[in-house]
N, C-alpha and C positions, 0 to 999 in steps of 0.2 A: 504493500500500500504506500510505505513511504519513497518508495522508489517510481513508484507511476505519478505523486503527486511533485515529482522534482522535473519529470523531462519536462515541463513546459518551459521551467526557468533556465535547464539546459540550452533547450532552442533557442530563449532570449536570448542568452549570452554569445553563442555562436553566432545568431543571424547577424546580431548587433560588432562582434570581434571582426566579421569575413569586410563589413563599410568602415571599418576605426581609421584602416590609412587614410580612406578617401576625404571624411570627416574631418581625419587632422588638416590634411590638405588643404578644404577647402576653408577651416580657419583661420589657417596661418594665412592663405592672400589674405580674406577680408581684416584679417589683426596686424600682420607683419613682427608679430611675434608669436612663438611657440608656447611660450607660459602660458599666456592667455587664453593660447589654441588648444591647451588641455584641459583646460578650467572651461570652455565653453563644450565639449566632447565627456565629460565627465561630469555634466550639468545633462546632459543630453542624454545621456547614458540614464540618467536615474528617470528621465520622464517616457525614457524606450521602456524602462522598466517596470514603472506602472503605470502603461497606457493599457487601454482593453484593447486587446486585439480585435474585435472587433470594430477598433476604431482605426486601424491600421489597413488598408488596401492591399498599399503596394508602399513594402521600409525602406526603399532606396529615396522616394517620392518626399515619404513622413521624415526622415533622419533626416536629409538634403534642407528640408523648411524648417526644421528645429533647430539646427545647428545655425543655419542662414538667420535666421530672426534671433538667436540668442546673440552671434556675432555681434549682429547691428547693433542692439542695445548699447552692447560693451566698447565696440566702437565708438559708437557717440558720446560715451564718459571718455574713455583713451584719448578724444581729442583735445578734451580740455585738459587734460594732464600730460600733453603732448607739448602744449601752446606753452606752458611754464617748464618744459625742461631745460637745459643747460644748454645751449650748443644747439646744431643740426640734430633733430632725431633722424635716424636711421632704422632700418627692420632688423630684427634680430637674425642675424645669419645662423641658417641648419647646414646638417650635414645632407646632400641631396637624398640617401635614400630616406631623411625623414620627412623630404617634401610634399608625399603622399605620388600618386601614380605620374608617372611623367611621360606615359606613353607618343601623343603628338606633341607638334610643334607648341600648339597652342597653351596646350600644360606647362611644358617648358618655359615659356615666355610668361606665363602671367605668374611665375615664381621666381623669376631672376630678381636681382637687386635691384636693378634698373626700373624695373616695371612698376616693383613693388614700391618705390621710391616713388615714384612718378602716381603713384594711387591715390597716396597722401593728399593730393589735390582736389580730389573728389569728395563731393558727398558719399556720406553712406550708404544710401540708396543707388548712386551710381556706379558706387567701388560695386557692391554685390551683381547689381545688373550685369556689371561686365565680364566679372567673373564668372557668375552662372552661366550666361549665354558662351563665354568664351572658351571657359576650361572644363564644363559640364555639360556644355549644349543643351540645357535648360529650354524647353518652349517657353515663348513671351508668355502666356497666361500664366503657368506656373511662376513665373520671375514676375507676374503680377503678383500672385497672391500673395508671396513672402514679402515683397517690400510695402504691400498694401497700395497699389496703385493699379489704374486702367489698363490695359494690354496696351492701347496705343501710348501713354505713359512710358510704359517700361523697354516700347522701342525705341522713345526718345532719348531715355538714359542710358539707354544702350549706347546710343548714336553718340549723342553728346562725348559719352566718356570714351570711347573708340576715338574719337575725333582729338580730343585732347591727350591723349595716349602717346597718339602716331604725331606730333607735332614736334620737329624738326628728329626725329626718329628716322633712318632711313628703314622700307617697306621690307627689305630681308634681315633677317636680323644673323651677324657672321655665328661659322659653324665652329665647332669646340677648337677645336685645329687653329683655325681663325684667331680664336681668342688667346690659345697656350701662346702662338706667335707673335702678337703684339705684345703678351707681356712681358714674354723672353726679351723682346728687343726694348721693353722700359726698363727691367731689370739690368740689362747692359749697359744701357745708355745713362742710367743714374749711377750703375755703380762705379762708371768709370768716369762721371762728371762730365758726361761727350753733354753740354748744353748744345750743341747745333742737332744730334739728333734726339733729343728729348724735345728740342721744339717741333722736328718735324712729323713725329708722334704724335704729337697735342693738336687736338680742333683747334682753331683760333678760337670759338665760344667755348671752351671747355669752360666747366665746373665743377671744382671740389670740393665736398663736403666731411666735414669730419666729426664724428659724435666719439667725444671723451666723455660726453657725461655729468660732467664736475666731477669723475671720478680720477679721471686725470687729465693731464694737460694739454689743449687742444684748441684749432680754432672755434672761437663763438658763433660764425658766420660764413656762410658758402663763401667761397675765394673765388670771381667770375671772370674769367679771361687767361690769354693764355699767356701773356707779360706777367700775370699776378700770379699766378699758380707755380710758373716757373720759379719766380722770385719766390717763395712760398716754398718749396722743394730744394730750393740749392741754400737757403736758408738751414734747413733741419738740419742738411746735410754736412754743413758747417758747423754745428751746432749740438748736433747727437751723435754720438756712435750709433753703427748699425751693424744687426746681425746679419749671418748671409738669408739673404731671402729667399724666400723658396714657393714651387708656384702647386697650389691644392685646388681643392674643389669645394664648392660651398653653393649650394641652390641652383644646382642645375649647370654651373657653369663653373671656369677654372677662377681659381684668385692667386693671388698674393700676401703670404705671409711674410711677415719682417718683425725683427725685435728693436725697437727704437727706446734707445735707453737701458731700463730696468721694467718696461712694457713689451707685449708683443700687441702688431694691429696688424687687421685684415684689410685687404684692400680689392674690391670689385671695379669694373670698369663698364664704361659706355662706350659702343661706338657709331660714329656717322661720318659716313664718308671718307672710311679705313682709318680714323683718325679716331684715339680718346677724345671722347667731347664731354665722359664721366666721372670723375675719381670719386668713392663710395668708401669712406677710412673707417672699419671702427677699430675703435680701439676702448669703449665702457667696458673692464673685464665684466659684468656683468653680464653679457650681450655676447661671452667669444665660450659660454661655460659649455655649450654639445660642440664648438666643432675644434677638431687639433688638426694644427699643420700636419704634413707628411711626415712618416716616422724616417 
């Protein structure tokens, strides 16, 4: 008897274990942190577990809208605790297999640093739109119901945040190879102080941002252009010892690790136009605790 009255909560637990990657996945876009994205999977978890099945259809449908509406909540506090942080905030860099499925392109791209970065500028309702339609292919009704808007609505924030997304983006975005290569030749060209080719590296609009945190010491404010960024980097460089750097993976794509000081920071890039137009620093040990350089 006690054994027949436990398979249901068996099956709970399964049905709900075989969607957890997908769920963390699709917390972390709409958070840009992991913390958060377990705190909101683990809230989700306890209403999978006492909902009536009967009130459940289909659980990829029901978990996809509980995790989505619990996100947005938690987003919309995040952003006022975003606004008084120290510095550039930046997303919590994972290690890519904790990024949840990254089967297409489209998965890939809406969890890079870049992307994730560029979110930040969205409403909450539009960061979700874009995600669900992009990296879940989501139908607009359904990405109606979760945000609480019209179907023609949730085309529009679709639109809108697609539009602002791909702005000065170029439409392919480079492939892993691509990216190891450009940072080989940053890592050469800084470590050996070649300024002519570290300029010809740099977007002329590049920007770098760097989130210390207040935990350690760092700029307060994106550095925009590539005179300032330059100036900015051969400065450190003057100024800190550096470890040898070394090039890992972190969300989908390769990075840059480096010990600057008695710190280590991670550093992601953007590109347009073959050229860095991104540098993505962190360095809050708070924010480096899932992922380590190459052994």
């Amino acid at each position: 008897m006690c054994e027949v009255s436990t398979l249901p909560d068996v099956k709970r637990v399964a049905d709900f274990e075989e969607y957890r990657p997908m769920l963390l996945g699709l917390a972390y876009r709409l958070l840009g942190s992991m913390w958060d994205a377990e705190d909101v999977v683990q809230e989700a978890w306890l209403r999978w577990s006492g909902a009536d099945r009967g009130d459940i259809r289909e659980p990829r449908a029901f978990l996809l809208t509980v995790v989505s509406r619990l996100a947005l909540d938690q987003l919309r506090s995040a952003r006022v605790k975003r606004e008084a942080y120290t510095g550039p905030w930046l997303p919590e860099p994972v290690p890519t297999a904790e990024a949840g499925p990254l089967d297409t392109a489209e998965l890939r791209d809406t969890v890079s640093f870049a992307t994730l970065h560029l979110m930040e500028r969205l409403s909450p309702p539009e960061r979700a739109a874009f995600v669900l339609r992009e990296a879940f292919e989501l139908p607009y009704d359904q990405i109606a119901e979760i945000v609480g808007s019209s179907v023609a609505n949730a085309r529009q924030m679709h639109h809108r945040a697609s539009v602002r997304l791909s702005e000065g983006r170029d439409r392919f975005r480079p492939s892993s190879r691509e990216h190891t290569e450009l940072l080989t030749k940053f890592i050469e060209a800084a470590g050996g102080g070649d300024l002519d080719a570290l300029t010809e590296l740099l977007h002329e609009d590049v920007v770098s941002w760097n989130d210390g945190g207040g935990r350690v010491r760092s700029a307060l404010r994106p550095i925009h252009g590539r005179r300032k960024v330059l100036a900015f980097l051969t400065g450190l460089m003057a100024r800190y010892s550096f470890g040898p750097p070394t090039i890992g993976e972190a969300n989908g794509q390769p990075v840059i690790w480096t010990q600057l000081g008695a710190s280590r920071q991670l550093m992601a890039i953007d590109v347009h136009e073959g050229r860095i137009s991104g540098l993505y620093v962190v360095r809050n040990p708070d924010k480096l605790g899932r992922v380590r350089p190459p052994s």
